[in-house]
C-alpha positions in Angstrom: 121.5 -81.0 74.5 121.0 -80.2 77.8 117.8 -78.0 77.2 116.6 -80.5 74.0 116.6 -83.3 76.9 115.2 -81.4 80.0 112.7 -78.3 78.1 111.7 -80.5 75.0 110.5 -83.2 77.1 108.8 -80.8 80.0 107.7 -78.5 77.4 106.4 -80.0 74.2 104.8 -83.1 76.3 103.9 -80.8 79.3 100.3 -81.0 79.6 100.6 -84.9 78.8 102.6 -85.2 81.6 101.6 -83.0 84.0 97.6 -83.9 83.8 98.4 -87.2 84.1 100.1 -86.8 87.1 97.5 -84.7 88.4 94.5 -86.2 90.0 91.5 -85.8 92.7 94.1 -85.2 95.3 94.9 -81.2 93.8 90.9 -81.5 91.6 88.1 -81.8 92.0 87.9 -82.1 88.3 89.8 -84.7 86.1 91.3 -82.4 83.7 91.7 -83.5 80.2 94.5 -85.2 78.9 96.9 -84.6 75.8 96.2 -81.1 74.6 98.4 -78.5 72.5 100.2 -76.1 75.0 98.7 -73.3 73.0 94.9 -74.8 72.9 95.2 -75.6 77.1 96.9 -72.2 77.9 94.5 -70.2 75.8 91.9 -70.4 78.4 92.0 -69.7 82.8 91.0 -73.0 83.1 93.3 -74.1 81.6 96.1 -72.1 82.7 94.8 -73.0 86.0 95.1 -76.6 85.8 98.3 -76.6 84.1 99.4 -74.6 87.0 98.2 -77.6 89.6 100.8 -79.7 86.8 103.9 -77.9 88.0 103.7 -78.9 91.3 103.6 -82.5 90.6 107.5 -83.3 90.1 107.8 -81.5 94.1 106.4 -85.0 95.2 108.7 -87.4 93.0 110.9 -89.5 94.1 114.2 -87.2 93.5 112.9 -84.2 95.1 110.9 -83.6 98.0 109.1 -87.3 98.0 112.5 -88.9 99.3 116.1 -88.3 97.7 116.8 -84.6 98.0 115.4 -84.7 101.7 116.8 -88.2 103.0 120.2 -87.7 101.1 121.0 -84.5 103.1 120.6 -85.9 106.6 122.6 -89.3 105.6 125.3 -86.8 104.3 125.1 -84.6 106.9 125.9 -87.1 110.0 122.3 -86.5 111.3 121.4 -90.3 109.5 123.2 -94.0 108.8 122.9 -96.9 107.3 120.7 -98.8 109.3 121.2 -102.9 110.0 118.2 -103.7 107.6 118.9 -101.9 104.5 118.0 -102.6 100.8 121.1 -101.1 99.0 120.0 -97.6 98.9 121.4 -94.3 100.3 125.1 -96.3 100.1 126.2 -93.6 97.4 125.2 -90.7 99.3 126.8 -92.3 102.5 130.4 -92.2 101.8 130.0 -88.9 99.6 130.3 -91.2 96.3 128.7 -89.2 93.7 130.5 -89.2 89.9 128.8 -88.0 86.8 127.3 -91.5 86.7 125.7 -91.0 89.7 124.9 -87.9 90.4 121.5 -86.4 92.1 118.3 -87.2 90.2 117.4 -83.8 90.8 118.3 -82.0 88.0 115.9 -83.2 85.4 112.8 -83.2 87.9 113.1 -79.5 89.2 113.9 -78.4 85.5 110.4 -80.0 84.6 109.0 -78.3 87.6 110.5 -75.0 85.9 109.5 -75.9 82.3 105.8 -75.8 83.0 106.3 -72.8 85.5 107.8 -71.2 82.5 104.9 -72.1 80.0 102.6 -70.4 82.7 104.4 -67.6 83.4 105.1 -67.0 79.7 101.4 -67.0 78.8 100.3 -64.9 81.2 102.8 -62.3 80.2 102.0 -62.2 76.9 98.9 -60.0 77.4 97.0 -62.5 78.4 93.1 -61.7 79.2 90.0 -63.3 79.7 86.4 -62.0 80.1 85.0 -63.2 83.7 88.4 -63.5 85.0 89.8 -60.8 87.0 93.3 -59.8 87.0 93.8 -60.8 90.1 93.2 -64.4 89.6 95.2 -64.4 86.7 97.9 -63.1 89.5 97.5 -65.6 91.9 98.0 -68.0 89.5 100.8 -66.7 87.8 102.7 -66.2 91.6 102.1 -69.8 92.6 104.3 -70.5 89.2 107.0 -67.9 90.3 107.7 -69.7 93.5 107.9 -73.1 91.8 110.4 -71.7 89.5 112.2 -70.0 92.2 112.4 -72.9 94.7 113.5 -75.5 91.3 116.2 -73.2 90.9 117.1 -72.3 94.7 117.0 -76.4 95.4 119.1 -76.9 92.2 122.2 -74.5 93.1 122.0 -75.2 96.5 122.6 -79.0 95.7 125.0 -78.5 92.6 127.2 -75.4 93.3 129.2 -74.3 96.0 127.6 -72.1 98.7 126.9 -68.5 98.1 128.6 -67.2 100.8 131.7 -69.2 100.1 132.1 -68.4 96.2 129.1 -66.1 94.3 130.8 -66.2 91.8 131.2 -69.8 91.0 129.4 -71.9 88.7 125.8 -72.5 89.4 122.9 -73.9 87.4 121.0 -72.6 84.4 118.5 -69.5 84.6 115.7 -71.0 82.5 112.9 -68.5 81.8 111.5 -69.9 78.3 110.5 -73.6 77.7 112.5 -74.0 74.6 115.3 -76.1 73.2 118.7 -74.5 73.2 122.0 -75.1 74.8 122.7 -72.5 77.8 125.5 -72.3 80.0 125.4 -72.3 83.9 124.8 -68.5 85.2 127.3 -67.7 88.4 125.2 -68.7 91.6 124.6 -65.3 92.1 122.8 -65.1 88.8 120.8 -67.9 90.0 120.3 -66.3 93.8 119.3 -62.8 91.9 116.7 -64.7 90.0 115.5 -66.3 92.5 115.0 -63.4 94.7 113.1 -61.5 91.8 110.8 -64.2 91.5 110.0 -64.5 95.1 109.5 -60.5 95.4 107.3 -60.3 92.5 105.2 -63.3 93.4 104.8 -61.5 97.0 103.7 -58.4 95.5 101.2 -59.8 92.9 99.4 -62.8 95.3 96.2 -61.7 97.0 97.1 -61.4 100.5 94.3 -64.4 102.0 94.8 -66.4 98.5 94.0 -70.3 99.3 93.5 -72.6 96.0 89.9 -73.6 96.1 90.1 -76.6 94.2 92.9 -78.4 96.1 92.5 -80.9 99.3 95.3 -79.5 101.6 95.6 -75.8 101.7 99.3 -76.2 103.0 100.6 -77.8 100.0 99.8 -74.9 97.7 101.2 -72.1 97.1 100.1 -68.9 99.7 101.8 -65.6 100.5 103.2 -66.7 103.5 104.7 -69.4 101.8 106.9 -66.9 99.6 107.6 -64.8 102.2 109.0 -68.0 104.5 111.2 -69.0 101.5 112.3 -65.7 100.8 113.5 -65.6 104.7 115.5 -69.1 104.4 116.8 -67.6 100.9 118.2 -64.4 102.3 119.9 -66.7 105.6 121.9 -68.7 102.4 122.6 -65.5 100.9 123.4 -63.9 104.5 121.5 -60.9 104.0 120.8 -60.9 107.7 118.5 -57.8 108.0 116.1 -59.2 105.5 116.3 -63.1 106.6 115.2 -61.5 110.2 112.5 -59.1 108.8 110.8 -62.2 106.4 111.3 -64.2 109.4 109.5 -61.7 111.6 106.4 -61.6 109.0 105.7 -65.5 109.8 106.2 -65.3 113.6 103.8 -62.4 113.4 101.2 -64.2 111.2 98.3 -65.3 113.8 97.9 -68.6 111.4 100.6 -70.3 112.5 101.6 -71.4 115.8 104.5 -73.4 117.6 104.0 -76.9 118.1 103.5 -77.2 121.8 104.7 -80.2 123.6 101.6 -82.4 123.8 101.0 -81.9 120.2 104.8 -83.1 119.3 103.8 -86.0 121.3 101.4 -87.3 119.0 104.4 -88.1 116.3 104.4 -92.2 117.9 100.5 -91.9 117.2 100.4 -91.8 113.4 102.7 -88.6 113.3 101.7 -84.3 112.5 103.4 -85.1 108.9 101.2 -87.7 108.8 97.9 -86.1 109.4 95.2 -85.4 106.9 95.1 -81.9 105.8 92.3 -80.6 107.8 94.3 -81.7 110.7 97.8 -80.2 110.4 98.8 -78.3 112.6 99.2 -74.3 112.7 103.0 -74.8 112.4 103.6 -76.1 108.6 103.1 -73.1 106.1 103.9 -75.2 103.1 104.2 -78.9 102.7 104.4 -81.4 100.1 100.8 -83.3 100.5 100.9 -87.0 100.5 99.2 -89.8 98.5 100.5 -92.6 96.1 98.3 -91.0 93.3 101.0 -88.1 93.3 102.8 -89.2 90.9 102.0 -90.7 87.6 103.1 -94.8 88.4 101.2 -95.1 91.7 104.3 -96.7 93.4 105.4 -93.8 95.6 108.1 -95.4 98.3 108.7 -91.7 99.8 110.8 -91.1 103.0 108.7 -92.8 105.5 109.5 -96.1 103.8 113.0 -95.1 103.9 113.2 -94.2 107.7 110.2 -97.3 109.1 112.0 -100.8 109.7 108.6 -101.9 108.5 109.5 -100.4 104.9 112.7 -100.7 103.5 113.8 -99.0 106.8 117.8 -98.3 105.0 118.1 -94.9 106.9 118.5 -95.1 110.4 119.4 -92.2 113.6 123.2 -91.4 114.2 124.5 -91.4 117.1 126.0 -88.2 116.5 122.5 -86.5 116.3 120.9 -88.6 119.6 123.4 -87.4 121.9 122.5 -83.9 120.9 119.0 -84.1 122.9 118.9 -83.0 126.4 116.9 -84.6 128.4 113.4 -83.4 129.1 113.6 -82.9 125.1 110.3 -84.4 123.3 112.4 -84.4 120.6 114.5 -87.0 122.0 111.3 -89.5 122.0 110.9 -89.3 118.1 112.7 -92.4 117.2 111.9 -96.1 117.3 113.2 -99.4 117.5 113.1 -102.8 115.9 112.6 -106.0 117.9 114.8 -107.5 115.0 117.6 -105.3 114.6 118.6 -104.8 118.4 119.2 -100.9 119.6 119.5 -99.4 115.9 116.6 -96.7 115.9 114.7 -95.1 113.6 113.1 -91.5 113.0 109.1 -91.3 113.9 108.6 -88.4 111.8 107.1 -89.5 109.3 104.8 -92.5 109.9 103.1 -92.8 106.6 99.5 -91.4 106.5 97.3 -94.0 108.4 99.5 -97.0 108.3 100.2 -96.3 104.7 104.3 -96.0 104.5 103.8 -94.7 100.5 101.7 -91.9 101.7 103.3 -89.0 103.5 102.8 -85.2 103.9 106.8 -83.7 103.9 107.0 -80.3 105.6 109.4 -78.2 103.2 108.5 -74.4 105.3 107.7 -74.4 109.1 107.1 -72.0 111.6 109.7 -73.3 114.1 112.6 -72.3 110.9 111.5 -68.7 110.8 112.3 -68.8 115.0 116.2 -70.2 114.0 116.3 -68.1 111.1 115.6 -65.1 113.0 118.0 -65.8 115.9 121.0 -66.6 113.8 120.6 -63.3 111.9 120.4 -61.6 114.8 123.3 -63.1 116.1 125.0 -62.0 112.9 123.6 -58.1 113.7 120.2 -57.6 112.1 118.0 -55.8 114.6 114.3 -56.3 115.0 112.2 -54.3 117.5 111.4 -56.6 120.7 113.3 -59.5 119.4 116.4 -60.9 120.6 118.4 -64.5 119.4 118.1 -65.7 123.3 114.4 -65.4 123.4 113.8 -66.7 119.5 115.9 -69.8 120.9 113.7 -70.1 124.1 110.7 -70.2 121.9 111.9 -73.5 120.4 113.1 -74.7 123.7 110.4 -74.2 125.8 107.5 -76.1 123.8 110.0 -79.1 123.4 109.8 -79.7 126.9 112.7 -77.3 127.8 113.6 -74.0 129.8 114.4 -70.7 128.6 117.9 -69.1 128.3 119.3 -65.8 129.2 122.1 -66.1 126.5 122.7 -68.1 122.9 125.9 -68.6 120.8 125.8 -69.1 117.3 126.6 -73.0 117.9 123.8 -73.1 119.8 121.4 -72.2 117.3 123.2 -74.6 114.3 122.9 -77.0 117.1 119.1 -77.0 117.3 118.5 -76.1 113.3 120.0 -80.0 113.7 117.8 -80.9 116.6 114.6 -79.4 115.4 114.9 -79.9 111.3 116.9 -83.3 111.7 115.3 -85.8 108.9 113.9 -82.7 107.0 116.7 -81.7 105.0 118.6 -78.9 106.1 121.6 -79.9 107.8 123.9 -80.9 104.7 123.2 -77.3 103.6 123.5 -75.5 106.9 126.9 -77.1 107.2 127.7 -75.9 103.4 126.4 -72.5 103.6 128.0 -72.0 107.2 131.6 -73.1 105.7 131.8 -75.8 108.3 133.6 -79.2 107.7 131.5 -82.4 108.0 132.6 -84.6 111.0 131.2 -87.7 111.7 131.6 -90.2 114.7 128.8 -92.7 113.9 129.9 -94.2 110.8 130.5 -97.3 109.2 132.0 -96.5 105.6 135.1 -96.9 104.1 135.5 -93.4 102.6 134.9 -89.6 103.5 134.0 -90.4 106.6 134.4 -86.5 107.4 135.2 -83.5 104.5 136.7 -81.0 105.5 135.2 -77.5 104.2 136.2 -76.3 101.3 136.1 -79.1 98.9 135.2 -79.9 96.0 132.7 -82.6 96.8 130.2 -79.6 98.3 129.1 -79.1 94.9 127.4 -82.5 93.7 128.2 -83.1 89.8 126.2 -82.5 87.0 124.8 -85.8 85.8 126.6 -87.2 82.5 123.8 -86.6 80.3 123.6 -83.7 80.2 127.1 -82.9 80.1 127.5 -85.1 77.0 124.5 -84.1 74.9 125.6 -80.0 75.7 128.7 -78.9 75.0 128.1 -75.7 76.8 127.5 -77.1 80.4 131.0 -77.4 82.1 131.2 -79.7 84.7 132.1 -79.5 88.6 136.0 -79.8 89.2 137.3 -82.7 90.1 135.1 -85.0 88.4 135.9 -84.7 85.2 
């Protein structure tokens, strides 16, 4: 059963799980391991820390620590195999997924959702506590509605077809309860609907300067701004343009955060800005995935920068295709390296690994530079914001990269730099998806699906086997039966 394998296991062995994973990275406390999910959610403490649990599958090695990210550039065009590769990424390459081999995804951001849910469930049940003030109990219970929504926003994004091509589709299951059962897949714009509520009622119920006090890296929890910069990219895949431009507009607005200027992109080839400690990042991250091997449970974390460094596994080299998009003048265009053993094949710089170490990375999931393309492709698409325009939003991009300003910006000109700006972050697979453009790729040595045209079946990844098999109720993508 699909929810017997996913909820039972993320459920019933939650906090054994979760506080395992969980460590003096997010505490300063070791919490304490294997406890009744009634007993640990009984108290604020222990809602708290049980709450620190559910962002621990965000780091593994499926979802934001390397696959989900790395697999939609080397599907995308923006990435290749490189010359030194250890097997990996081959699959994604050539667009090679079967029920046998489909994303990991699925069972890590349904345990990200399975201990939201036991949060959020607790806290709704009239929970109270003396010395704790509702507002806490808030803040808490809104950092768990965002990991909800984003495990269910990442899920139908990789496993449906787009939104704006087909609402009405097939998407994932809504799961609200930690329970066993066997649900069906709601229509993605089920899923899109509940995601949306979540992010609004998270928004209205977080205390406006909320920073976790007990975590090292403030950007890698959970802060309104974060919502409101998801809810921005969520309304672009649902092409509600007014509201992607006005969420948009509250990040530009937001004195924290700040454009990368030139001189500070420069300082990638010197250990990297996704490679900085915490109390060094930079003004433009608003949420991140904070690095260190002791994320995850077995203390072996190969995340994307030992994908993308020749002096790591290295398998996932620069296209072509995305190098001759960078002007020149473009710092941008200075973010890759080479090998002295694998002639003129280069790699991306963005992620370093955290001083020397290639198994520790920060991964930047919302940025400030996003809410700038966000903004100017809605407004190209007629939402209207006072003193805005899509030229200018572009210019801001353009002129700390080492660029000039334009007068006037077409709509290829903004999917153009989400490629140039976001490349090795990724967005582009699912900018070409939700766009409804076709996949065409030049650099490529593969023997299939080379380029997909747009629409296919093969936009929608397939559910994995197991859980197909052990639920009779979860139909499967077409075409791979």
């Amino acid at each position: 059963m699909m929810k017997t394998k996913i909820l039972y296991i993320a459920g019933l062995l939650l906090f054994t799980v979760a506080f395992s994973s969980c460590n003096k990275d997010f505490l300063n406390e070791e919490p304490i391991l294997q406890q009744t999910n009634e007993f640990t959610l009984s108290t604020f403490k222990g809602l708290n820390q049980a709450t620190v649990g559910a962002y621990s599958p965000l780091f593994d090695t499926p979802w934001y620590g390397r696959n989900f990210v790395v697999a939609a550039d080397i599907r995308s065009g923006n990435a290749k195999l490189s010359p030194k590769s250890s097997g990996r990424f081959r699959t994604e390459f050539q667009w090679g997924y079967n029920p046998g081999t489909a994303p990991g995804l699925w069972t890590t951001a349904y345990d990200a959702i399975a201990r939201a849910n036991n949060v959020i469930n607790a806290i709704d049940a009239e929970f109270s506590e003396d010395d704790v003030t509702q507002q806490e109990i808030d803040n808490v219970k809104a950092e768990c509605l965002f990991i909800r929504a984003i495990g269910h926003f990442d899920l139908v994004r990789l496993y449906a077809q787009p939104y704006s091509h087909d609402k009405a589709s097939l998407g994932v299951p809504v799961i609200l309860v930690t329970e066993i059962g066997l649900p069906e897949r709601n229509t993605v714009e089920e899923v899109f609907t509940q995601v949306v509520n979540d992010l609004k009622e998270a928004e209205s119920i977080i205390e406006s300067d909320y920073v976790r006090a007990d975590g090292n890296d403030n950007k890698g929890f959970v802060t309104k701004a974060a919502i409101q910069a998801l809810l921005a990219r969520v309304y672009l895949y649902m092409e509600d343009w007014q509201n992607a431009a006005d969420y948009a507009t509250k990040l530009i607005n937001n004195d924290e955060f700040q454009m990368y200027t030139t001189e500070e992109y420069t300082t990638w080839d010197n250990g990297g800005v996704f490679g900085l400690e915490a109390a060094k990042v930079p003004g433009e991250i608003i949420f991140e995935i904070y690095g260190s091997e002791g994320n995850t449970a077995h203390g072996n974390w190969d995340v994307i920068a030992y994908m993308l460094s020749p002096d790591g596994y290295g398998d996932v080299g620069a296209s072509q295709d995305l190098l001759d998009l960078f002007e020149e003048g473009d710092v941008r265009g200075n973010l890759f390296r080479t090998h002295p053993d694998f002639g003129d094949a280069l790699w991306s710089l963005k992620y370093p690994g955290k001083s020397g170490n290639l198994r520790e990375e920060n991964i930047p999931v919302l940025r400030l530079s996003e809410m700038y393309l966000i903004r100017a492709e809605a407004l190209l698409k007629g939402a209207v914001v006072s003193g805005a325009s899509a030229a200018g939003d572009y210019s801001v991009i353009r002129t700390n990269r080492g660029l000039t300003a334009v007068s006037s910006v077409s709509l290829q000109d903004v999917y153009n730099e989400r490629r140039r700006e976001l490349c090795f972050e990724g967005h582009q697979l699912f900018d070409l998806a939700r766009t409804k453009r076709e996949l065409v790729r030049n650099d490529y040595s593969g023997t299939v699906n080379q380029n997909v045209p747009f629409p296919d079946y093969k936009w929608a990844a397939p559910i994995p086997l197991g859980e197909t098999d052990a639920n009779p109720n979860m139909q499967q993508n077409p075409n791979y039966n």
